[in-house]
C-alpha positions in Angstrom: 130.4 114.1 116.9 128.3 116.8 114.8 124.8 116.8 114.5 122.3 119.3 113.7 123.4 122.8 112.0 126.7 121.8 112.5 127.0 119.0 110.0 124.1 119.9 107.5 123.6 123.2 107.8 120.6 124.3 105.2 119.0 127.4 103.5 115.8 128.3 105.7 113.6 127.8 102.1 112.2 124.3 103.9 112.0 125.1 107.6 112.9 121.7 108.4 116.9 123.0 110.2 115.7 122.8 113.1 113.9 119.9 112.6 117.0 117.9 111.4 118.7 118.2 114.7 115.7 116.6 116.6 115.7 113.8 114.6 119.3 113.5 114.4 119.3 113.3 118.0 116.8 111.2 118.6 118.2 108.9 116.0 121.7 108.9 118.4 120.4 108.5 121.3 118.4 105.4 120.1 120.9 104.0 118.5 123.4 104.7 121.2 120.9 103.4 123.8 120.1 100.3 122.1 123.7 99.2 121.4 124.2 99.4 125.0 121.8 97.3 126.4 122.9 94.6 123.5 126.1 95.1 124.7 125.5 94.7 128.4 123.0 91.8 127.8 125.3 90.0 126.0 128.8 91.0 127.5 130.2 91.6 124.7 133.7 92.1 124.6 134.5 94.1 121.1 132.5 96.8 122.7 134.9 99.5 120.9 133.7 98.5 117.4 130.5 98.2 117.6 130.4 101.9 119.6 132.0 102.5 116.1 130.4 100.7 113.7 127.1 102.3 114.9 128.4 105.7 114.6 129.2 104.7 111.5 125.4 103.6 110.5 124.3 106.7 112.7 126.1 109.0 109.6 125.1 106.5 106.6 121.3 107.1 108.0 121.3 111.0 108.4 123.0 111.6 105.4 120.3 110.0 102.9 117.8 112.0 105.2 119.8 115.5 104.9 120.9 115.2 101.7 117.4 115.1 100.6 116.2 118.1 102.6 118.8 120.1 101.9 118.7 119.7 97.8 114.7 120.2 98.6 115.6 124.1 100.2 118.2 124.9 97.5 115.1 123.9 94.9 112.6 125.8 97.3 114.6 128.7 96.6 115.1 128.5 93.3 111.3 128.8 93.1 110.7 131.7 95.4 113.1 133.7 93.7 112.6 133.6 90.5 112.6 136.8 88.3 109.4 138.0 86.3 108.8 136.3 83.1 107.8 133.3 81.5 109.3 130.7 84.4 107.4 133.2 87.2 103.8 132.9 85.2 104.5 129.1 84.8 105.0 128.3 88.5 102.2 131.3 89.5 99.7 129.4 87.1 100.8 126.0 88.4 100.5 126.9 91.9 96.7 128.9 91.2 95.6 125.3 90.0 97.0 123.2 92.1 95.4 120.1 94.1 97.1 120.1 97.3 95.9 117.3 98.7 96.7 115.2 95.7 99.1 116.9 92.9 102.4 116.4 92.1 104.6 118.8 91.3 108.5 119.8 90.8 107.6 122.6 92.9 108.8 120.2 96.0 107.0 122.3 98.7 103.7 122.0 96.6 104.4 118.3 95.8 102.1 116.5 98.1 104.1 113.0 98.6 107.8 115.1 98.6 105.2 116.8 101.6 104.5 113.3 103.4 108.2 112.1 103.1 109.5 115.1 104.6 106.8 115.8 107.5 105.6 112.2 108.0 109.3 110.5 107.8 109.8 108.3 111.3 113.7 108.6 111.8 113.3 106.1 114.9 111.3 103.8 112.7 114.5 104.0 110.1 116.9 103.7 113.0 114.9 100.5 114.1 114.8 98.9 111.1 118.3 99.9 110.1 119.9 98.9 113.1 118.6 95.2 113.2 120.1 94.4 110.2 123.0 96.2 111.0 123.2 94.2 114.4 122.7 90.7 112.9 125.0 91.4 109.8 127.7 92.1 112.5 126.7 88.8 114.2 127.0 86.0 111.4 
């Protein structure tokens, strides 16, 4: 099992890297945690698949959540990086006038909602929600 570094390694142009691992083990060991008591509580005898099948939903979670933070670092550096010139005085200007409590912006470490989806995203919240319909699908 990879988590962390190892599976979605990222340019450091977000500072979320380490960030990612937390959450990814958090997300794991919830997931991981719940199944087990369901199992035990209910004796369930196709233990094996559902060990798998939440693996399985472990990955289909993390990935939308990486994906996202690691396209947002490859654009973050983009924009640090760019050379002087007509795209430089653009984002220079844009970032001078900026309303940071309230703008939007393709500049995604500027755009204030990209901002609350990355720093105010509840991956146990997701897990939660994710794995009750995952549990009950697996029931009917």
């Amino acid at each position: 099992m990879l988590l962390g570094d190892a599976c979605h390694p990222t340019l450091p142009y977000q500072a979320q890297g380490a960030a990612l691992a937390v959450e990814d083990g958090a997300v794991l060991g919830w997931l991981l945690g719940e199944t087990s008591k369901r199992l035990t509580q209910e004796a369930e005898l196709n233990a094996s698949d559902r060990i798998q099948g939440v693996l399985k939903l472990y990955e289909s979670l993390r990935k939308v959540r990486t994906t996202t933070n690691v396209q947002g670092a490859i654009a973050n550096r983009m924009m640090y990086h760019l050379p002087d010139g007509p795209d430089q005085v653009k984002r220079d200007k844009e970032l001078l006038d900026f309303d940071y409590d309230h703008g939007r912006s393709d500049i995604k470490w500027a755009d204030t909602e990209y901002q609350k989806d990355m720093l105010g995203f509840d991956a146990i919240g997701d897990a939660k929600q994710a794995f009750g319909k995952w549990w009950n699908s697996r029931e009917a």
